[in-house]
MOPAC internal coordinates of N, CA, C and O (Angstrom, degrees):
PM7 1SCF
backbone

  N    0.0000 0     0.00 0     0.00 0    0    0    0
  C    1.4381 1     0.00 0     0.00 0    1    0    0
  C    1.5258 1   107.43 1     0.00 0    2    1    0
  O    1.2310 1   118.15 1   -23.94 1    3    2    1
  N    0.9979 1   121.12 1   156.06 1    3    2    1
  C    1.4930 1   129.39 1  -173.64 1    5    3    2
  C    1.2885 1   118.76 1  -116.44 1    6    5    3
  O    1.2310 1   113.80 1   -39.67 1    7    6    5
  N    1.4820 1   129.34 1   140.33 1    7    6    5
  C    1.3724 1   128.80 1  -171.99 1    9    7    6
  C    1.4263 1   119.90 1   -36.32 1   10    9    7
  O    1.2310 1   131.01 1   155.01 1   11   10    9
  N    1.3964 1    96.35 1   -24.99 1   11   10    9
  C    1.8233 1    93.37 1  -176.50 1   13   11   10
  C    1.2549 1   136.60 1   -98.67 1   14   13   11
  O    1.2310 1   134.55 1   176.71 1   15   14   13
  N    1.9521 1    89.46 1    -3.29 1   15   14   13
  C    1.2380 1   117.30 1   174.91 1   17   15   14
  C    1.7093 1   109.49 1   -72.55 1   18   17   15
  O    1.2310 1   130.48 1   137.05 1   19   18   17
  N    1.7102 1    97.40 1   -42.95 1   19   18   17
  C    1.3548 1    90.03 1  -161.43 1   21   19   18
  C    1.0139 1   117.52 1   -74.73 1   22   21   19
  O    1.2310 1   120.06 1   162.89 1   23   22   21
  N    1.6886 1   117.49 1   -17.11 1   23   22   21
  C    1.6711 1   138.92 1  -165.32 1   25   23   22
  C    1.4475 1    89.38 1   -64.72 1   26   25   23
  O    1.2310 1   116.56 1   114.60 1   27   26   25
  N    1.2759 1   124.14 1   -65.40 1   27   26   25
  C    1.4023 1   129.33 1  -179.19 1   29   27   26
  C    1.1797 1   112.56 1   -47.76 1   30   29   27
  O    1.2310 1   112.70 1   126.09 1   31   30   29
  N    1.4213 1   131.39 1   -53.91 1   31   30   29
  C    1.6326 1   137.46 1   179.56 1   33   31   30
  C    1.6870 1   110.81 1   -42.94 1   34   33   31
  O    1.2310 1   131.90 1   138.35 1   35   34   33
  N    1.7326 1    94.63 1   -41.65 1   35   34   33
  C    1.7456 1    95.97 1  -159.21 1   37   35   34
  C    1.7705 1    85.97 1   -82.65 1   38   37   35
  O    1.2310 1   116.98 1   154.67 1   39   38   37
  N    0.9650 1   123.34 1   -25.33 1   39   38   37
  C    1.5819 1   101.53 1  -165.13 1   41   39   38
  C    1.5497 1   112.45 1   -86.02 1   42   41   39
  O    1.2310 1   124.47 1   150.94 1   43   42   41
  N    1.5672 1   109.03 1   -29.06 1   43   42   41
  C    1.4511 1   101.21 1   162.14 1   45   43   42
  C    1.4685 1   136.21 1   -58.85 1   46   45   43
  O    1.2310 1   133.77 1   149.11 1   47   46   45
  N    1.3735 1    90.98 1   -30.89 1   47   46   45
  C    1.4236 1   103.52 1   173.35 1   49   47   46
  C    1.8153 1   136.39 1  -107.52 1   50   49   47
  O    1.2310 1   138.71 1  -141.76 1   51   50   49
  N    1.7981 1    81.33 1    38.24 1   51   50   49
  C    1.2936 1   119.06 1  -162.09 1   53   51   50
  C    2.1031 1   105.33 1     8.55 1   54   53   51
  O    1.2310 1   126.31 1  -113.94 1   55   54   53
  N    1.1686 1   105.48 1    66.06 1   55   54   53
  C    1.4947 1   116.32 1   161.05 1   57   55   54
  C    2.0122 1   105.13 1   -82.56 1   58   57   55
  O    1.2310 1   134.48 1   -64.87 1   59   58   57
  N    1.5287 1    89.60 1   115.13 1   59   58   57
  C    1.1269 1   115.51 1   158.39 1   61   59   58
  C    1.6235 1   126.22 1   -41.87 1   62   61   59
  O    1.2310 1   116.86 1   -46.04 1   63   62   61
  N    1.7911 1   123.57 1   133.96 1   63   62   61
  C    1.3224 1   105.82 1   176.04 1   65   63   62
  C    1.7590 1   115.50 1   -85.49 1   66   65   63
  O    1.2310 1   135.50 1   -38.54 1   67   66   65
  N    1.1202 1    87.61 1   141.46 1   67   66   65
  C    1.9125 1    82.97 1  -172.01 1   69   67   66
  C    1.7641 1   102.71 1   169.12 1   70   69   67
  O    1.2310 1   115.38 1    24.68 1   71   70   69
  N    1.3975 1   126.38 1  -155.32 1   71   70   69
  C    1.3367 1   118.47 1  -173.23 1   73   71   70
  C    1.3062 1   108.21 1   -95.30 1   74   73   71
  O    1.2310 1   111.40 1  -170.25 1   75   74   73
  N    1.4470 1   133.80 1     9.75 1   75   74   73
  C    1.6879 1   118.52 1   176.14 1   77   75   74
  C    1.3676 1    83.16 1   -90.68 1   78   77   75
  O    1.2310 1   108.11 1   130.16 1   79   78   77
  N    1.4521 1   139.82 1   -49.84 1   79   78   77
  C    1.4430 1   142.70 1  -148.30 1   81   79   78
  C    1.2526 1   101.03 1   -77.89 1   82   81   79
  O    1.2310 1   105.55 1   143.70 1   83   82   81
  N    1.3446 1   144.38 1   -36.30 1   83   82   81
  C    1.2191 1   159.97 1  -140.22 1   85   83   82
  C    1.9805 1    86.11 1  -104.39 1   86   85   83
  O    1.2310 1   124.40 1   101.22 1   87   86   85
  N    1.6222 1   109.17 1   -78.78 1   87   86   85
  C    1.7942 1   117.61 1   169.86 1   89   87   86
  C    1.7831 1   107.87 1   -27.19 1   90   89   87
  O    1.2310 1   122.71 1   132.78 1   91   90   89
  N    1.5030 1   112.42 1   -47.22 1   91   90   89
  C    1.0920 1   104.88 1  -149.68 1   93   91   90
  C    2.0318 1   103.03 1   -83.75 1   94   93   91
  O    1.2310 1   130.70 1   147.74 1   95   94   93
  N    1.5949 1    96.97 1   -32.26 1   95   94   93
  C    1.9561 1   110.36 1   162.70 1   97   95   94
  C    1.2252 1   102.73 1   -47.93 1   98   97   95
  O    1.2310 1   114.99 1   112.91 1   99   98   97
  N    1.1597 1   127.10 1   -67.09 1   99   98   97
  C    1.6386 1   133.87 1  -166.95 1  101   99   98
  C    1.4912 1   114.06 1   -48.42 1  102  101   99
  O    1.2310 1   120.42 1   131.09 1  103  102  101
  N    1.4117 1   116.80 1   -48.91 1  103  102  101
  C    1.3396 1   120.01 1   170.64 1  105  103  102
  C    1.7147 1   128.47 1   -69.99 1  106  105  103
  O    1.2310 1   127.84 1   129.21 1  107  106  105
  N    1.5998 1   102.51 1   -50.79 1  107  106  105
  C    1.4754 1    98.22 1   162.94 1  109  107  106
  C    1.0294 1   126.33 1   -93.12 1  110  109  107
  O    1.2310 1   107.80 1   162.80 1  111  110  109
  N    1.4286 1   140.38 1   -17.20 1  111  110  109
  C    1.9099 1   129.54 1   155.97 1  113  111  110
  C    1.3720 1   116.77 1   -83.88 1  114  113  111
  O    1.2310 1   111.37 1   157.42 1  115  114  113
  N    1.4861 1   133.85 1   -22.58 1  115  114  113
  C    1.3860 1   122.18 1   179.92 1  117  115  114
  C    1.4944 1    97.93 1  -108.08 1  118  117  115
  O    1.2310 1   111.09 1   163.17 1  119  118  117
  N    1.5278 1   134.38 1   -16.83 1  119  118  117
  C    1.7881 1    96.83 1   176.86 1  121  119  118
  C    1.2955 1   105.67 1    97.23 1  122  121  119
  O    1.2310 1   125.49 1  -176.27 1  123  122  121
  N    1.2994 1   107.05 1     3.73 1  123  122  121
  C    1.7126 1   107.32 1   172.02 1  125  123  122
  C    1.8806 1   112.90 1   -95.74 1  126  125  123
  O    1.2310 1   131.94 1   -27.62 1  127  126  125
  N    1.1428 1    94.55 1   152.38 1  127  126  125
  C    2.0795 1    99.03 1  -178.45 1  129  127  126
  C    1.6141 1    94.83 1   -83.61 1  130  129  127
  O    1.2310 1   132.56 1   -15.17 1  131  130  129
  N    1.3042 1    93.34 1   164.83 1  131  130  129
  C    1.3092 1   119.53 1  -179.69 1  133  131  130
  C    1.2948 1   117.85 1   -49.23 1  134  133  131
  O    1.2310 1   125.92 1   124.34 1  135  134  133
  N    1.4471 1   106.22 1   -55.66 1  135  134  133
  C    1.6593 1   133.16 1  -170.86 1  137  135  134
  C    1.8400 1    99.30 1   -41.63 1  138  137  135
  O    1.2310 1   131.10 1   114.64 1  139  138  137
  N    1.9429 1    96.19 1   -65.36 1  139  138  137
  C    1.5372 1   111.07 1  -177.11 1  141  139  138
  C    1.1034 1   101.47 1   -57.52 1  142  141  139
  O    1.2310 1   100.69 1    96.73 1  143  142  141
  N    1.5099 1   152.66 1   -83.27 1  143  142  141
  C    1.0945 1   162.28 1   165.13 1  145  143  142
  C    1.7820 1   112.87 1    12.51 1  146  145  143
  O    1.2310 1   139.13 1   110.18 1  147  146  145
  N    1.7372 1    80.50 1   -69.82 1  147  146  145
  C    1.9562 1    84.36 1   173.65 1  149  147  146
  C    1.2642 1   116.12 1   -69.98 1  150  149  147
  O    1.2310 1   120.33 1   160.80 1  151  150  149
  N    1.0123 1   116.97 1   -19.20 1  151  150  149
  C    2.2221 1   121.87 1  -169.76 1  153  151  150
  C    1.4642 1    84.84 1   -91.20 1  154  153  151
  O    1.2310 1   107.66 1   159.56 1  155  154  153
  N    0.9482 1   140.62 1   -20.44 1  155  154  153
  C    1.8254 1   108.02 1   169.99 1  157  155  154
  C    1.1496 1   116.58 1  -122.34 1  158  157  155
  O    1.2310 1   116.51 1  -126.15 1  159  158  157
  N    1.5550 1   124.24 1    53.85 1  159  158  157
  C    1.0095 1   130.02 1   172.88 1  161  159  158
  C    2.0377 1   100.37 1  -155.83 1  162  161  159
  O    1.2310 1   134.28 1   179.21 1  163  162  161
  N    1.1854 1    89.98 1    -0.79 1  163  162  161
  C    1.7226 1    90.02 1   168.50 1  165  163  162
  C    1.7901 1   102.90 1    87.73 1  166  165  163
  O    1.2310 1   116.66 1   175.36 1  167  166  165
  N    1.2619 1   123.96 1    -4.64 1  167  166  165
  C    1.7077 1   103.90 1  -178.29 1  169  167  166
  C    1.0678 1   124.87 1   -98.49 1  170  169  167
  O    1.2310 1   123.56 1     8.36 1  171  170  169
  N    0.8991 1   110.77 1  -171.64 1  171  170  169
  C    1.4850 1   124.87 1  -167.33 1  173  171  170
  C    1.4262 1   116.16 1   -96.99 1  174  173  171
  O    1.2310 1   108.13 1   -55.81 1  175  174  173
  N    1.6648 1   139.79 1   124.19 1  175  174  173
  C    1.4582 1   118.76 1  -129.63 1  177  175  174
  C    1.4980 1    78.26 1   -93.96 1  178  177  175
  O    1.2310 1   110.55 1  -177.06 1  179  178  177
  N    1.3504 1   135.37 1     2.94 1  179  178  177
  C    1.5965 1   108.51 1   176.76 1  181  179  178
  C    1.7031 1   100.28 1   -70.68 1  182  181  179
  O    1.2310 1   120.65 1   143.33 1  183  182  181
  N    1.4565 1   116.35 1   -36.67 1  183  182  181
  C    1.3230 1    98.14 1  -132.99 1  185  183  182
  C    2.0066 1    86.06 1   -82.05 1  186  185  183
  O    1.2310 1   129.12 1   158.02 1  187  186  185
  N    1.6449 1   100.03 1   -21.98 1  187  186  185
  C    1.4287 1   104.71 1  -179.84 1  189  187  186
  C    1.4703 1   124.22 1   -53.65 1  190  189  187
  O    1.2310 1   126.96 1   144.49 1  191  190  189
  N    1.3686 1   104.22 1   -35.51 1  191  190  189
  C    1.6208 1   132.30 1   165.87 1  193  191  190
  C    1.6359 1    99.56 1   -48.28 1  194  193  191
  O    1.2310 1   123.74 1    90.64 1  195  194  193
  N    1.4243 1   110.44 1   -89.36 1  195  194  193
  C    1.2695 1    95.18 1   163.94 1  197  195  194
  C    1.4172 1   167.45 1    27.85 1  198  197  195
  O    1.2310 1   135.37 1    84.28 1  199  198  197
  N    1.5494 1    87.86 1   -95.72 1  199  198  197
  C    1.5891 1   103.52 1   156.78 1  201  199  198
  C    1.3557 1   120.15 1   -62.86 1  202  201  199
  O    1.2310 1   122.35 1   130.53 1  203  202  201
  N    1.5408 1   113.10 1   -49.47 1  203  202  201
  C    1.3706 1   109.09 1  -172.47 1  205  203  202
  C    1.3335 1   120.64 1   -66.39 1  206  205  203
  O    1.2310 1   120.70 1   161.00 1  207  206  205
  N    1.2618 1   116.27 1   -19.00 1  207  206  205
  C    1.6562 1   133.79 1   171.05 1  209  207  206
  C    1.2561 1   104.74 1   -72.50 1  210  209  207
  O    1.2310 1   111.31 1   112.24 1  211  210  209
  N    1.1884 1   133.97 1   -67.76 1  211  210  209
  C    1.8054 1   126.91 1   144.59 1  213  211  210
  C    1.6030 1   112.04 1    18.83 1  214  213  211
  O    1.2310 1   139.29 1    97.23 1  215  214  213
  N    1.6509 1    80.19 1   -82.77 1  215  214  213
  C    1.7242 1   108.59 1  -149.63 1  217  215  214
  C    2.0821 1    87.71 1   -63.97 1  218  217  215
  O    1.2310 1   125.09 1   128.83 1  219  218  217
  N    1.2534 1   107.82 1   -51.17 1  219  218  217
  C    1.8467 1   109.54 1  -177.48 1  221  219  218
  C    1.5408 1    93.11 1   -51.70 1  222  221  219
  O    1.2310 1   116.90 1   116.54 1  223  222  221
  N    0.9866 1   123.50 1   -63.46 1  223  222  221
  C    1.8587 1   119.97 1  -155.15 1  225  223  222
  C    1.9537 1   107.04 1   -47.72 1  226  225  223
  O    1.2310 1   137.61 1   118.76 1  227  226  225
  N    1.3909 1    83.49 1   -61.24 1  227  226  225
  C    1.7178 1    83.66 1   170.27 1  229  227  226
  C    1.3034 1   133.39 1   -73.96 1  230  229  227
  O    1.2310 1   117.14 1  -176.02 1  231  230  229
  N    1.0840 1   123.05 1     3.98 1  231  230  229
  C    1.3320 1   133.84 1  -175.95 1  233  231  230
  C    1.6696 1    92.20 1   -99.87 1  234  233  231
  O    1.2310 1   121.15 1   137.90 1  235  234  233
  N    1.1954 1   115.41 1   -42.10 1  235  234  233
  C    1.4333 1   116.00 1   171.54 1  237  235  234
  C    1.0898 1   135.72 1   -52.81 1  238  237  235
  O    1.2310 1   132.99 1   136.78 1  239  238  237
  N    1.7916 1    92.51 1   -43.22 1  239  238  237
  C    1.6968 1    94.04 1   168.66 1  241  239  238
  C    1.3508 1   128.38 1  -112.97 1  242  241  239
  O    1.2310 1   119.81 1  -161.72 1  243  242  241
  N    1.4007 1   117.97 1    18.28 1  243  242  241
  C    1.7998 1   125.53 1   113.08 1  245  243  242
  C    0.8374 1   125.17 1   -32.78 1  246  245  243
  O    1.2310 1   113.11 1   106.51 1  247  246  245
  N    1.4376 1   130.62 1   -73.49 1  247  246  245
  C    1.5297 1   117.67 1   174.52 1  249  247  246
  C    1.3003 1   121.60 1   -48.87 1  250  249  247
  O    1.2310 1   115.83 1   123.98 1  251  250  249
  N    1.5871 1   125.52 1   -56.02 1  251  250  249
  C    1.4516 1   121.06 1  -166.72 1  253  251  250
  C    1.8463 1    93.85 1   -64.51 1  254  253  251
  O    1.2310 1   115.85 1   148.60 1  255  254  253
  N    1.3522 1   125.48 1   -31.40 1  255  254  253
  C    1.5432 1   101.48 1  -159.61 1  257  255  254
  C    1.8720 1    94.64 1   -73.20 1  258  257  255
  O    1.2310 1   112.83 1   163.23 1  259  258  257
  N    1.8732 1   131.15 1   -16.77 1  259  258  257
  C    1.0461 1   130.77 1  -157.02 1  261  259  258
  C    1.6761 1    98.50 1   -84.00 1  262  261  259
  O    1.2310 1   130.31 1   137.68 1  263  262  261
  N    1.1628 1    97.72 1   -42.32 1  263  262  261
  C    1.9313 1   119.61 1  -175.26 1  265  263  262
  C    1.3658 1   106.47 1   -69.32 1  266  265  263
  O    1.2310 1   111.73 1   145.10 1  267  266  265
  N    1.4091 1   133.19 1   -34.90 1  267  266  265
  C    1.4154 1   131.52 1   166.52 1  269  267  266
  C    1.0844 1   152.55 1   -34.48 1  270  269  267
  O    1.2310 1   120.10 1   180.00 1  271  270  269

């Protein structure tokens, strides 16, 4: 996904700036895992899990509503 993808992703899905939004950039625009993601930002890998599952679900159904 690309920075501009996600900019768009987080605002539709009005994601807050802070460490799920930040966990969830790291994993889908830079290519980093969850595990790393949450260990340098201090959370807790459920809640990192989480977010990034968030950020996949709607990104998912962006596409299917764009592809439709």
């Amino acid at each position: 996904m690309t920075p501009d993808q996600f900019a768009a992703l987080a605002e539709m899905l009005r994601l807050r700036d802070g460490p799920a939004r930040e966990c969830a950039r790291l994993v889908l625009v830079d290519g980093r895992s969850t595990i790393d993601a949450a260990a340098s930002l201090g959370m807790q890998y459920r809640a990192a899990a989480a977010a990034v599952q968030r950020a996949r679900q709607g990104f998912e159904l962006a596409r299917r509503a764009v592809l439709a």
